[in-house]
DRENLUM-690534 format. One record per atom (N, C-alpha, C, O, CB): residue in three letters; x, y, z. Coordinates in steps of 0.1 Angstrom, whole numbers, plus 5000, padded with zeros to 4 digits. Glycine has a CB too. Layout:
ALAXYZ
...
***
This chain:
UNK500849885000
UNK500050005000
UNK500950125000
UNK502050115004
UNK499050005012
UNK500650224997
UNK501150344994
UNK500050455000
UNK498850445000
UNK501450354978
UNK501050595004
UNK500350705011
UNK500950814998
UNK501950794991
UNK500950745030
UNK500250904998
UNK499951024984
UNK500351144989
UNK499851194999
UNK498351044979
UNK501251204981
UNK501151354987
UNK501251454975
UNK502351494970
UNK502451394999
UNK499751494970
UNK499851614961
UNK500151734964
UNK499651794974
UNK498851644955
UNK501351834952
UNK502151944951
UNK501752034941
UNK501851984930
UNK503451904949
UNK501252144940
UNK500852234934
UNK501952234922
UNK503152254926
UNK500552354943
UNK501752224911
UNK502652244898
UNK503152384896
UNK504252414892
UNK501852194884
UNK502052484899
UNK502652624902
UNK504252694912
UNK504252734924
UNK501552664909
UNK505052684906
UNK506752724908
UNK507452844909
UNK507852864898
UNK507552704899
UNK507752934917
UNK507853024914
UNK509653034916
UNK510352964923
UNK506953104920
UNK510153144907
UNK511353134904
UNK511353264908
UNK510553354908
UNK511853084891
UNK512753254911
UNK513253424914
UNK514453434907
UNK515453364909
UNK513653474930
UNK514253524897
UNK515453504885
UNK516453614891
UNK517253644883
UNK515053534867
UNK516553704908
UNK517353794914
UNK518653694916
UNK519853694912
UNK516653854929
UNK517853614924
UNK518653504924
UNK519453364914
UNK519853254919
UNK518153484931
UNK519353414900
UNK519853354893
UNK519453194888
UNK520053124879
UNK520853374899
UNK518053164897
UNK517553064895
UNK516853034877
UNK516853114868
UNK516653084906
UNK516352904877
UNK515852924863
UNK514652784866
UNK515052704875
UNK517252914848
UNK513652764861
UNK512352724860
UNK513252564865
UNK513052524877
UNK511452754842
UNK513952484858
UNK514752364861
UNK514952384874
UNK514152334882
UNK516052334854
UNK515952444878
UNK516552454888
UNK515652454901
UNK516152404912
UNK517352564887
UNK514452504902
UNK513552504911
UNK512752394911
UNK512152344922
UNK512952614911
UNK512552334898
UNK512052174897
UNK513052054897
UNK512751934895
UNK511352144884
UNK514152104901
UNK514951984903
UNK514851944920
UNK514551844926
UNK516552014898
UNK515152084922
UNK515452124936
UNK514252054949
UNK514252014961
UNK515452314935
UNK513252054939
UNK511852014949
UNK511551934946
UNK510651894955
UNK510752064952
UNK511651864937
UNK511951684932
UNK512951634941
UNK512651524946
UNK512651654915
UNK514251684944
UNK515051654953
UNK514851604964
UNK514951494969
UNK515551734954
UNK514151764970
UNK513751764984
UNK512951644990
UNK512951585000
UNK513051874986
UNK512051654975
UNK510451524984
UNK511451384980
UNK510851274982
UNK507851524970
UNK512751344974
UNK513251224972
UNK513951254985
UNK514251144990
UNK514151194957
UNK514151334991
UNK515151315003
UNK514051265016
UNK514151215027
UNK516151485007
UNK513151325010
UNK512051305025
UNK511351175022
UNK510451145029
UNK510651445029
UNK511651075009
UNK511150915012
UNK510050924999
UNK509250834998
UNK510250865031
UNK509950984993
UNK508751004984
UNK509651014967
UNK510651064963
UNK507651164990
UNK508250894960
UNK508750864945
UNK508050964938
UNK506850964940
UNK508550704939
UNK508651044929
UNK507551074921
UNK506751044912
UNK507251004901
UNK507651134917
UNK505551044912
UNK504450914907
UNK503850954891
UNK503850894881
UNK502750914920
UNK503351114894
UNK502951154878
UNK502951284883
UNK503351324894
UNK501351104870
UNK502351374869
UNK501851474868
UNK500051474866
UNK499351394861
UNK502551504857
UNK499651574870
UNK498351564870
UNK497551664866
UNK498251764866
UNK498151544880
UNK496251704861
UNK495851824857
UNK494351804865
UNK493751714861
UNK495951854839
UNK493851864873
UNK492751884880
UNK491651964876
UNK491652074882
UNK493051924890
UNK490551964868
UNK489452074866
UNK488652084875
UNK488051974878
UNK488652064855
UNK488452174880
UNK487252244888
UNK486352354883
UNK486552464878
UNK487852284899
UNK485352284888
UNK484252404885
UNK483952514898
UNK484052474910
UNK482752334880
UNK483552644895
UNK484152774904
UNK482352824902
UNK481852874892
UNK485852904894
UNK481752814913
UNK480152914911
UNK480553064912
UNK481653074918
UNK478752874927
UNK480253144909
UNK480053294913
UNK479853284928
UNK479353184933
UNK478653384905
UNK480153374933
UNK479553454949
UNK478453524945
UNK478153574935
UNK480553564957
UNK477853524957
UNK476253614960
UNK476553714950
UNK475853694939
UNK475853704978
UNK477453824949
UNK477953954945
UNK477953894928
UNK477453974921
UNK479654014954
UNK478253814924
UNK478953804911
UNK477753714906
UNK477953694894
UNK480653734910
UNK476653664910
UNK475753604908
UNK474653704906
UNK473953724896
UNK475553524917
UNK474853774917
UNK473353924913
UNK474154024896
UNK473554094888
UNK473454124933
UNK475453974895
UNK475954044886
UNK475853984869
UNK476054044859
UNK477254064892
UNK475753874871
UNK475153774859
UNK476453704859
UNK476453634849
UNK474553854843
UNK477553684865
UNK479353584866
UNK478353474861
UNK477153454864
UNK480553544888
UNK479253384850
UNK479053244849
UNK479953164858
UNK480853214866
UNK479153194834
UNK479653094856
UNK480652924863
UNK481552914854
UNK481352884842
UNK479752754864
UNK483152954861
UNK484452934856
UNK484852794859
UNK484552724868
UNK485453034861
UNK485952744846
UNK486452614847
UNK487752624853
UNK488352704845
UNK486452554835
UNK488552594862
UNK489952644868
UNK490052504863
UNK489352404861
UNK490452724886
UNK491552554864
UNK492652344859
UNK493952434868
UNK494252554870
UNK493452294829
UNK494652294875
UNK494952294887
UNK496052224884
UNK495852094884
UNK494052264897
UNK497452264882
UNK498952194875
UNK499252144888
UNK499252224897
UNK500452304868
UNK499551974894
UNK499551964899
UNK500951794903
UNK500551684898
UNK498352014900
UNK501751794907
UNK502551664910
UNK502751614922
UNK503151644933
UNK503651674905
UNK502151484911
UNK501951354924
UNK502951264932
UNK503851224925
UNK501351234918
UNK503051224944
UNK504551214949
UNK504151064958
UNK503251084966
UNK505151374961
UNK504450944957
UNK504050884967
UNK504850754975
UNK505350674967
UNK502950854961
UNK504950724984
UNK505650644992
UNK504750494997
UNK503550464998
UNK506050735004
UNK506050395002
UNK505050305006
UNK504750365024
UNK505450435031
UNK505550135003
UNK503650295024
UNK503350285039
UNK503850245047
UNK503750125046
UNK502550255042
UNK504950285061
UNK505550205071
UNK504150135076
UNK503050175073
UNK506350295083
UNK504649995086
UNK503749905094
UNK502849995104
UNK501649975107
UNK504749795103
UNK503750085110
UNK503150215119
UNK502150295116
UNK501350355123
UNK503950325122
UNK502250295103
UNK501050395100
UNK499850335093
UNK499150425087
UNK501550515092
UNK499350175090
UNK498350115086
UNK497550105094
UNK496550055092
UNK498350035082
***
């Protein structure tokens, strides 16, 4: 058995610091391999978004958001079943 831990695909880079889009996806691919976790996939999530009261009296339709997102997952220690 295996435990899941989804990561927002959203990255932000600070190019002050000389970084570049890789470098911050290596780096946190790294990190979650150092903390016991495989990376499993990539994922794309759609959600549907109603208007609020305010944006509803205002005629807002129902937005589709998509949600960049990577999947990370490990097996389960005996301790935690």
């Amino acid at each position: 058995m295996y435990e899941y831990k989804v990561i927002s695909g959203q990255i932000s880079v600070d190019y002050k610091k000389h970084e570049t889009f890789e470098s911050v996806l290596e780096n946190m691919l790294q990190a979650m391999q150092n903390e016991g976790w495989e990376f499993y996939t990539p994922c794309t999530i759609t959600e549907r978004v109603s208007p609020g009261c305010l944006g509803f009296l205002l005629g807002h339709k129902e937005d589709i958001v998509s949600h960049q997102t990577f999947i990370f997952r490990r097996k389960k220690s005996q301790q935690s079943k």
